[in-house]
N, C-alpha and C positions, 0 to 999 in steps of 0.2 A: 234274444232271438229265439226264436221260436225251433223246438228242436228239428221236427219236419221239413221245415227250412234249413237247417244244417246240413241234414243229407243231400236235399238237390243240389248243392252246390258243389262246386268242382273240385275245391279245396275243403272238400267235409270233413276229411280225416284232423287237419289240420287244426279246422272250427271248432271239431266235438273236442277236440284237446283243448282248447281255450276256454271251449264253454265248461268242459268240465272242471278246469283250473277256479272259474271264477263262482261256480256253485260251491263248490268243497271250500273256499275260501270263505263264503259266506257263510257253510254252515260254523267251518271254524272262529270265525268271529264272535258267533252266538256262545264258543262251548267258553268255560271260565277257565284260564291260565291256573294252572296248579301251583303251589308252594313246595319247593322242591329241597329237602337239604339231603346234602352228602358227606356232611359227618356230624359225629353225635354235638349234644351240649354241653356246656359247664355246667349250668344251673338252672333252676325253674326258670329265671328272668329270659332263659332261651326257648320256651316253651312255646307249645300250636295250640291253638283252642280249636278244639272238637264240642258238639253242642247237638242240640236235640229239641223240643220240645219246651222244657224250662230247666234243662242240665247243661252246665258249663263244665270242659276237663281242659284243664293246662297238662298238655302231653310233650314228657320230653327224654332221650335218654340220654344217659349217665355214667360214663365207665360201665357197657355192657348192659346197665341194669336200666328197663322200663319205667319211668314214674308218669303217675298221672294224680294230678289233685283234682277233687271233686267237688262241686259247686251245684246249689239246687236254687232253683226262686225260693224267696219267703222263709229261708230257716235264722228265723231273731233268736237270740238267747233272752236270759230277765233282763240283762242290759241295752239290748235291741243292737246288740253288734252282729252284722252278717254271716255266721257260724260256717267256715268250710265244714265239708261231713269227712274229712279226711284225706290221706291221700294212699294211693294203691305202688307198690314194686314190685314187679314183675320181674323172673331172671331165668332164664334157661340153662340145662347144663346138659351136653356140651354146651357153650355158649357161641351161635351166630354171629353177633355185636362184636367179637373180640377179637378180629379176622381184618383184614383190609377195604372190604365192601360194603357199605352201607347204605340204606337209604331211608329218609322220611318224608312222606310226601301228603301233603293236605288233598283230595279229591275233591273239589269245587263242588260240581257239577251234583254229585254225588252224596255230597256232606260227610262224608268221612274218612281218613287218613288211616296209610298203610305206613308199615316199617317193616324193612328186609334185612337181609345181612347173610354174605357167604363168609364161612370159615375156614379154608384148607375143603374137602368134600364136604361140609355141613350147612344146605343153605335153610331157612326159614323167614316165614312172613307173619306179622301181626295184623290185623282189624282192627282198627277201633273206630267204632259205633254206638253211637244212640240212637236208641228208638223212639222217635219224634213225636207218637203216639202213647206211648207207655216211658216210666221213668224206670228206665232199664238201659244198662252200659254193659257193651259187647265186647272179650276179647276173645277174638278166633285168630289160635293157631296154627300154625300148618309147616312143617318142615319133612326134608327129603329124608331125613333118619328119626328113631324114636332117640324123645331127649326128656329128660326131666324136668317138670316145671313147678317153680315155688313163686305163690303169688301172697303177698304179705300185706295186711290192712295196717297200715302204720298213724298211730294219733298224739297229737303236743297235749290232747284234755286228757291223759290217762288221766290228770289228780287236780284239784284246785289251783288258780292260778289266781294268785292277785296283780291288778292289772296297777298301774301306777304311774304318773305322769303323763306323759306325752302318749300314750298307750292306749289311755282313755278315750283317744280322737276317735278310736273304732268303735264308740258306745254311745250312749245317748248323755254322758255325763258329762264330755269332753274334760275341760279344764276345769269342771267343778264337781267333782266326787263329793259326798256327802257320806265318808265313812269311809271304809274299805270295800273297792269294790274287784268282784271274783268273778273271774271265769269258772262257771262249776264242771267240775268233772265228766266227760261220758260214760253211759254204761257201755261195755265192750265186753264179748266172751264167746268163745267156741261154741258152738250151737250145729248138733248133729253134723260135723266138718265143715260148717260155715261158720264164718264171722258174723257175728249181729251187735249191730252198733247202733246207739240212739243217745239225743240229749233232750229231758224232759223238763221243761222248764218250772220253776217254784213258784209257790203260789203266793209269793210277790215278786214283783218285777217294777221296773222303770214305770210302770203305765201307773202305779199305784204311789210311786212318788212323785210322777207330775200332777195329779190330781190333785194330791194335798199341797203342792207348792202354789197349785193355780188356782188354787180357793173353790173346786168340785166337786170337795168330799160327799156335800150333801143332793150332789147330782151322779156320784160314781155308777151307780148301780145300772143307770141309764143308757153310760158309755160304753161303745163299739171299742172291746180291748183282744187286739187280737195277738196279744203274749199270752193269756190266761190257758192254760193246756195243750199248749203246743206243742207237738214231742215230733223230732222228724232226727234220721238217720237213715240204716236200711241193714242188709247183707248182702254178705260177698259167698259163691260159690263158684266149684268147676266141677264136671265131670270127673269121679273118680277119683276125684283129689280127698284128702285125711288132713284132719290137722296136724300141725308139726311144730308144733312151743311156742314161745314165746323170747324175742328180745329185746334188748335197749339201744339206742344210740342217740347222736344227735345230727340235725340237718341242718346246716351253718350256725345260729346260735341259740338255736332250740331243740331241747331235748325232746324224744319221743318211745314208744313199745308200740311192737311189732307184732301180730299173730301172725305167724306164720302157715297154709293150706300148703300139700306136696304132693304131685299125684302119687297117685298108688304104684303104679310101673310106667317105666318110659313108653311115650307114646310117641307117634308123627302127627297126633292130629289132639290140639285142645280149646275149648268152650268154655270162657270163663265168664259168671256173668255178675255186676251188682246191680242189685235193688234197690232204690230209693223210696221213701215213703214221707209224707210231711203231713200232718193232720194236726186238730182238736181233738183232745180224746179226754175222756174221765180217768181213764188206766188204761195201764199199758197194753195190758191183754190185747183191749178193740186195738191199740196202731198197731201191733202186732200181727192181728187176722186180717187186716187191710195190707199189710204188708205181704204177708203168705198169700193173698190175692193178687197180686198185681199180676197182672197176662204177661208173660215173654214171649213176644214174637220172635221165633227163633229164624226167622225170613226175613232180610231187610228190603226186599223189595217195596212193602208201602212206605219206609222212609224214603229210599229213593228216589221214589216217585214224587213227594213233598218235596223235597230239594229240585228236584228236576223242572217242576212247575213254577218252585219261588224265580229261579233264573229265568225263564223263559217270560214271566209277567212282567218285568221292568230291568234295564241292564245299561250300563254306558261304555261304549270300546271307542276309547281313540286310537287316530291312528298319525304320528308327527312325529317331523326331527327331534323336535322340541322330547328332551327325557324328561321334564316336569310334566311336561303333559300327560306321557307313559305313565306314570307314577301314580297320577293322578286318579285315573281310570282305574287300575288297576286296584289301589288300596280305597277307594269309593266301594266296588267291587269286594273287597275285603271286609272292607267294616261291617255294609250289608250282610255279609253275611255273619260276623260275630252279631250283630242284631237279631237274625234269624235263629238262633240258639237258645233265644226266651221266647217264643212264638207265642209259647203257651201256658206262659208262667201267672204264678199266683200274684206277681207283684211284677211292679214295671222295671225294666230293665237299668241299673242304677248308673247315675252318671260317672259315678267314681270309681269304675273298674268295671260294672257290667259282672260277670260270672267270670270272669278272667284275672282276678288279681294272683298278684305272688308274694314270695319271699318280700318282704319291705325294704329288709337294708339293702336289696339290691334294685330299690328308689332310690332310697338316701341311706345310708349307709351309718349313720346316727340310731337307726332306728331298728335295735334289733330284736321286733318281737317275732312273735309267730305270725303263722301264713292267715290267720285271722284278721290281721290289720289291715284296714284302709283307712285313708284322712277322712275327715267332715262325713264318719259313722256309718252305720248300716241301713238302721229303720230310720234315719234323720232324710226327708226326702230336699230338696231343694229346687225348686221348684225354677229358678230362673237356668238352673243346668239341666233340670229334665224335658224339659220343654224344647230343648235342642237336639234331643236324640229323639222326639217323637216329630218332629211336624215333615223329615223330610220322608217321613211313610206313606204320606197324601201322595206323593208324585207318583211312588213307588208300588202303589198299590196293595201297602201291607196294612191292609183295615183291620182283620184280625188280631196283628201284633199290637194294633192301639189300645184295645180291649183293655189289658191288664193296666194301663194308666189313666183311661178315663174311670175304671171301676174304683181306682184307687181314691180318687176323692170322692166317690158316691157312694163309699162305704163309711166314710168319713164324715158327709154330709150333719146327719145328726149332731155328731159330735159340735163340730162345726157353729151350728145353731144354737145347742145349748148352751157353749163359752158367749156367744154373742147376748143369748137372755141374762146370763146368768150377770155379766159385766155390765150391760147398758140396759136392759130390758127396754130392748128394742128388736126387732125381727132381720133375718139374713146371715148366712155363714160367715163368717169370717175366716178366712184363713188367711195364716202367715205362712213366709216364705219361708223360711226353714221352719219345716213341717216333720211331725214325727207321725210312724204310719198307725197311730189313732188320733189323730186330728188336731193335737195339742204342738205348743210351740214347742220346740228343745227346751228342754228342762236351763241349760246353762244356758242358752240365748235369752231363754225368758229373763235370768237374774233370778240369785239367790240373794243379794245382797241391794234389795228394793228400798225406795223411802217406804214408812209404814202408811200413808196416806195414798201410793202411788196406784194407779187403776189396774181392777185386775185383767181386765182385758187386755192391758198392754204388755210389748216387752220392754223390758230396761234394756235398749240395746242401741249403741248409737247407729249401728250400719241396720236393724230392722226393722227399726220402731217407724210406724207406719205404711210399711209396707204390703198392702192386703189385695194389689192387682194382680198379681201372678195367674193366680187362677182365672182369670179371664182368657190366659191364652190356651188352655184346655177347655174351655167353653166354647171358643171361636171353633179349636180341632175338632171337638164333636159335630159341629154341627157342618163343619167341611167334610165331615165323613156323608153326612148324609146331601149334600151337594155332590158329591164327588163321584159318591156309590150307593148312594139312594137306601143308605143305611136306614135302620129305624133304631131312632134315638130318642123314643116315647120315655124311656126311664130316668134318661138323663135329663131331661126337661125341669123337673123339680131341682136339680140340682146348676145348670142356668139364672134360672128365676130370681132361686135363693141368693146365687152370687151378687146379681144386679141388684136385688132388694137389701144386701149390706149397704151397698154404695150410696142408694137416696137415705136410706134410714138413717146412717151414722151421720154423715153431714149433714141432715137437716138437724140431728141431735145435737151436735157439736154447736151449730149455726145458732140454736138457739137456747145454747147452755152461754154463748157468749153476749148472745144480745134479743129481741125480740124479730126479728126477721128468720127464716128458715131457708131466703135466696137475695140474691142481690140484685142490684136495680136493673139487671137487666133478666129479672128472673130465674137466673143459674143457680146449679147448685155450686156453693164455697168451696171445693175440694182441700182443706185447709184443717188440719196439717196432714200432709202427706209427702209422698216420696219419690223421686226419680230413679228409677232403680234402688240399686244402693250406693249409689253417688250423689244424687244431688236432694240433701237432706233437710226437714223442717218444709219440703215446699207447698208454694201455694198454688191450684193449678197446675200439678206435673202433666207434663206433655204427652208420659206414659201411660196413665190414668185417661186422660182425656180422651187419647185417641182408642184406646180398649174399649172403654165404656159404649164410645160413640159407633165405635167398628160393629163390635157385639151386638149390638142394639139394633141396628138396622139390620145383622142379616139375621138375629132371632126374631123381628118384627116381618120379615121376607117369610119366614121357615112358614110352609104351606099349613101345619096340619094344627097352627096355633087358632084360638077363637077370637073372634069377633071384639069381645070381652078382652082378653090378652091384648089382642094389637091396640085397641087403644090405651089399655095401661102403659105399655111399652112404649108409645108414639108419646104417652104425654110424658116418661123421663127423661126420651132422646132428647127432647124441648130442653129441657133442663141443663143440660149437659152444654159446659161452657166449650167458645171457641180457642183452638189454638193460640197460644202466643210466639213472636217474633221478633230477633235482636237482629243487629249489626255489627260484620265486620266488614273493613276496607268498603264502607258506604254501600255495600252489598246485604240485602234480606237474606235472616237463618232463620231456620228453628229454633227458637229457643227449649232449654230442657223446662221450663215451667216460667210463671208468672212471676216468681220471686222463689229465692231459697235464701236457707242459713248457710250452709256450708257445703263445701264436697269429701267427700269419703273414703269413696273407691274408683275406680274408671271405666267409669259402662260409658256408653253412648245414648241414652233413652229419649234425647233430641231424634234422634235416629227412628226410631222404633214407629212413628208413623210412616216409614218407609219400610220397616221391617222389623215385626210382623202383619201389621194392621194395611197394610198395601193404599194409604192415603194417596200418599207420595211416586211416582215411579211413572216407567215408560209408558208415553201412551197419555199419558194424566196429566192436568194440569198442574200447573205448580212443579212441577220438574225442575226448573234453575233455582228457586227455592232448596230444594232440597240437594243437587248437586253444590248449589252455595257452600250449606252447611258441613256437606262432607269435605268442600275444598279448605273451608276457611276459617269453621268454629277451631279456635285457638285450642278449647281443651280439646275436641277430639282428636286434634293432629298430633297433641300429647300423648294421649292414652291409643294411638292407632297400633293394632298390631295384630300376627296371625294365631297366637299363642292360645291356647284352650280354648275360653268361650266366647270368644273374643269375634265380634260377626262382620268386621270390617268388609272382609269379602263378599259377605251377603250384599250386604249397603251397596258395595260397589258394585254389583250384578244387578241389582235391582234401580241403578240408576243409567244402566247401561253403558258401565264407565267401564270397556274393555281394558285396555291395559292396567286398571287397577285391579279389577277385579281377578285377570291372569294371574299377575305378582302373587296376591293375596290369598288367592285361592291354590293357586301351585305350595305357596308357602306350606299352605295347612296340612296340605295333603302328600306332600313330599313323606319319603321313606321317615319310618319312626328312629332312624339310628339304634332302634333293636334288633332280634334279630328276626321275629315277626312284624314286617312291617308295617300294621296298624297298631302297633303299642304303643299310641302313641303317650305321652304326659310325663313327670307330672303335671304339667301346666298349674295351673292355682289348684288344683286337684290332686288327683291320685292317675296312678298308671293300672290298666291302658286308660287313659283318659275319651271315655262316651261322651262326650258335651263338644270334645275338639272333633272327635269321627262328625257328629253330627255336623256340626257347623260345614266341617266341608264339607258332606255333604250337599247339604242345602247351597250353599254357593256354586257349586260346579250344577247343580238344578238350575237354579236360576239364572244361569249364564248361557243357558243352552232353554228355557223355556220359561214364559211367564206366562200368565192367565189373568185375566180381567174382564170379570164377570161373563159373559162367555166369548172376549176374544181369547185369543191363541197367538201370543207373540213367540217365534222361533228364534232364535240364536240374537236376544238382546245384548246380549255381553260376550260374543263368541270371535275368536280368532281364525281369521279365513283362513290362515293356513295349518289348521288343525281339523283333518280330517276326524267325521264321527260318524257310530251307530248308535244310536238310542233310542229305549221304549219308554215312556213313561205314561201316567194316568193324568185325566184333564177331570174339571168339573163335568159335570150331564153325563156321566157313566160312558167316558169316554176314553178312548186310548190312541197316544200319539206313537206313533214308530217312523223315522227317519234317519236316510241315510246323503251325510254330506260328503263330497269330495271337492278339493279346488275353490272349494267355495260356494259350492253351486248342489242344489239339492237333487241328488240319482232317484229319492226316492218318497214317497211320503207316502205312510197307509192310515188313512183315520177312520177310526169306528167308531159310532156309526157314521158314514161318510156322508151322512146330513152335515154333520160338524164341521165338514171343511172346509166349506163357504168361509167357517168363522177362524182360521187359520192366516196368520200375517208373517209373512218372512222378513224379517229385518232385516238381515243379510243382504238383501235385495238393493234397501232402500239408503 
């Protein structure tokens, strides 16, 4: 109602109370629900992730005392393990924290979280911030009396560590060391009453031992190594503060030394800040002067303001009886935002923890190394888990955040190429699926322990030997960036191309390494041997392969700015490219996962995958009982069904518009983490917080609430009438959807540009 109209009325007083009830309600909808605790932690495993830019900090306290561990993008050691840069303790005397009143609270909205604490008369508050723009971490103090503050750089690399067993998962060696293999020491030391800390890596590393396992020696020089002078750490300073010694302890079953900074006299007001820095360098000096450069905006308002924008571009608030549903929303809402903490990282945000890992044995409790550990490594990318934490960023409108994992293969590319001449001498990248980040397989995936005959292009691996599609579903996200948001993806083009050109090259090589034909009588290419995921192995015609290929193909042969020249190249692969296959159960057509296989391995669903990713299958589309079939009836998927890690049942089920599975499925995923931060989630087949499970739900609570085909607009495919919702999300054609459901019934719908909304379908409805 119109406010003017309010007042003529008789009962206006009445009205404007209403009206104002349901404005303020609406803005409240939009602002992000805080994380709120009220009393301290036991242990890191109870930790807030605070973030920035491409800085991750596990914040938490501790009997009185502040900790926070510090995480950067991109910092590999020689062994390519994820190298924490440390962790910080903070402690006030008199001490706030040791009083009855406490508070920590995450600021959504905001992006950064406060801690308070009254004492008897002594109260004080902490900051903590990063600066989104510069890799710079803020603690601003403030309390009603002057207090002493000692803030201490605490490190487990004071000295060499050899790593050993199970240990090794956090490296590129996993279970197959080749010697003794060390964690090398950091340099650390007082520096004009700062801490200055760095780890500079040797000038050999892991990348110089795959090369020579992978028969590249006489191609190294060529290859994109980017361990080779890597040196990233930073310093810590405050205001006024002196150094103050040095001590030892240990933090559950790793020892550590301590610098200890103390101000100079008690104050009510203190500024503490660290530095990070990560580069290439020849010596130390240059990351040194790059470090003493880095700008501190001592004003957080333009982080602010980044945060403030991220929430406002895409958002989902339910509103139901239903506590799964609550939950749901809410930790969707969370995750995003631990996503939003690499915005701007050197390297894509890792599936296996993200910038958020901790202590390990308080994963599993068998495992007690240092806060360096995560399972399945640092620099080892994996490709079928990273791909779940990047695609639900299309909805979401976070193009920028894509950046760092499509560059991750197009730095690769080369690399890529050469293993492919160098194996077959034939043209097209190859990559494999666990990928190390210069373009080589895992050293232990690949196989140490090879026939001497055996190709070197392959790996000896029974769950990865031929599996070289993966990459195709970062092919498809690029070029949905520039559908979506009218990106220019001019650079990533040669790395497309390349992909697609493994695919005809190697199979026609194979084709006629085995006989004289290069396709088979119905002119296809063989896809023969390849892989169903990593389940269904040896196959012929994977379903997974099939539909990538064919998916890709046609919307890089759409992509406007290709020639004349290109579109027919590409038009005559798509030709190529065999049809699906289909089995039977209960006299009912499936999907089959391929033409034929040898065995099964693990429990993906890649039957599936023409439903999700490759959008073949689904609402709207023909063939939909086909593929509802298979989700009802394939015997192994009803096996393997489940909410756990990467596990996309709910997706399948949204995208088939199979409500109530998809609820289950998706509430499942996204149900509190039984941490004490509720996205923590895992370990699922991974590491905790587990990014591949964030992601998945994600993407399922998306697609139950919107799909897109080609330029329809389906609403609420998979959605429960009686779950009230607000959401924004991004559509293809640079377009943006916002809706608000109640009762079942839509209050509101605003499409930009509202040409688009002709193209708009309510399911709900129908």
């Amino acid at each position: 109602m119109p406010l003017s109209n309010i007042f003529k009325s008789k009962n206006y007083a009445l009205k404007l109370i209403s009206y104002l009830i349901i404005s303020f309600s609406s803005i409240a909808a939009i602002a992000q629900e805080n994380i709120l605790w009220t009393s301290q932690s036991k242990n890191s495993a109870e930790s807030m992730p605070v973030g920035g830019g491409d800085v991750g900090l596990n914040l938490w306290v501790e009997q009185g005392e502040v900790y926070l561990y510090l995480s950067k993008s991109g910092t590999f050691d020689e062994n390519n393990t994820l190298l924490k840069l440390g962790r910080i303790k903070l402690k006030l005397t008199p001490n706030p924290f040791e009083g009855e009143t406490f508070k920590q609270e995450l600021i959504l909205n905001d992006g950064y979280a406060l801690i308070s604490g009254t004492n008897k008369n002594l109260s004080a508050q902490i900051k903590v911030w990063v600066d989104v723009f510069n890799p710079v971490i803020h603690l601003d103090i403030k309390a009603n009396q002057e207090v002493t503050t000692e803030v201490s750089y605490e490190s487990w690399r004071f000295e060499d560590r050899i790593t050993k067993g199970k240990e090794n998962n956090q490296n590129s060696y996993k279970w197959a060391p080749q010697g003794v293999v060390k964690t090398y020491k950091d340099e650390i030391a007082f520096v004009s009453n700062s801490v200055e800390f760095y780890h500079q890596n040797k000038a050999e590393t892991v990348f110089d031992v795959a090369v020579k396992q992978q028969g590249l020696s006489h191609r190294k020089y060529e290859l994109f190594n980017p361990l080779k002078n890597l040196i990233f750490g930073g310093s810590m300073q405050g205001t006024n503060m002196v150094s103050s010694g040095n001590y030892t302890g240990t933090y559950l079953s790793t020892p550590f030394k301590g610098w200890k900074l103390k101000s100079k006299v008690p104050t009510s007001k203190q500024d503490i800040t660290i530095i990070l820095n990560s580069q290439k360098a020849d010596a130390i000096d240059v990351w040194k002067t790059e470090l003493h450069s880095k700008r501190q905006n001592q004003t957080q308002k333009a982080s602010i303001n980044w945060w403030n924008e991220f929430w406002k571009k895409s958002f989902i608030y339910i509103s139901s009886k239903d506590d799964a549903a609550d939950q749901s929303s809410k930790n969707y809402q969370l995750f995003r935002y631990m996503l939003g903490c690499n915005a701007f990282g050197s390297y894509p945000t890792k599936f296996n923890g993200g910038l958020f890992t901790f202590d390990p044995q308080l994963t599993d409790t068998t495992l007690k190394y240092t806060p360096d550990f995560r399972n399945w490594g640092g620099g080892t990318h994996t490709a079928q888990n990273q791909r779940l934490v990047y695609w639900p960023m299309l909805k979401t409108g976070d193009f920028e955040m894509m950046k760092p994992q499509f560059d991750f293969y197009l730095n690769l590319l080369k690399n890529a190429e050469i293993r492919t001449e160098s194996a077959w001498s034939h043209q097209g990248a190859s990559f494999t699926e666990q990928l190390e980040n210069f373009g080589l397989p895992n050293p232990a995936e690949y196989g140490w322990k090879r026939p001497a005959d055996f190709n070197k292009g392959m790996e000896y691996n029974a769950w990865l030997e031929y599996e070289w599609d993966t990459v195709l579903e970062f092919c498809m996200m690029i070029l949905e960036t520039e559908r979506y948001n009218g990106a220019n993806i001019e650079k990533y083009i040669p790395l497309i191309e390349s992909s697609l050109t493994f695919f005809k090259e190697h199979y026609t090589y194979l084709a006629k390494q085995r006989g004289a034909k290069a396709l088979d009588s119905d002119d296809h290419l063989i896809l023969y041997p390849g892989s169903g995921a990593e389940t269904y192995k040896m196959a012929y015609n994977s379903t997974s392969t099939i539909a990538a290929l064919r998916t890709v193909l046609e919307r890089f042969i759409a992509y406007p700015k290709l020639s004349n020249a290109q579109k027919v190249k590409w038009e005559e692969m798509l030709k190529t490219i065999p049809p699906i296959n289909f089995r039977q159960f209960k006299e009912l057509t499936t999907i089959s996962p391929a033409k034929l296989w040898e065995r099964i391995n693990n429990t993906e669903s890649p039957q599936l995958y023409p439903v999700y990713p490759w959008g073949i299958y689904g609402v709207g589309k023909p063939g939909l009982d086909v593929a509802i079939n298979t989700f009802k009836y394939d015997t192994d998927l009803l096996k393997f069904r489940s909410h756990i890690g990467w596990k996309q049942d709910n997706i399948f089920a949204a995208r088939l518009g199979l409500t109530d599975d998809a609820v289950k499925l998706t509430t499942a995923k996204l149900k509190n983490s039984g941490r004490r931060f509720p996205a923590f989630w895992g370990p699922g087949f991974d590491w905790t917080p587990d990014h591949n499970w964030g992601g998945s739900g994600m993407i399922g609570l998306q697609e139950m609430l919107m799909q897109v085909d080609g330029k329809k607009i389906y609403l609420f495919p998979a959605w429960p009438k009686d779950w009230d919702v607000h959401f924004k999300f991004y559509a293809p054609y640079q377009t943006t959807v916002e809706v608000e459901l109640k009762n079942g019934k839509v209050q509101s719908l605003k499409v930009m540009p509202e040409s688009r909304k002709a193209d708009v379908i309510n399911k709900m409805i129908e």
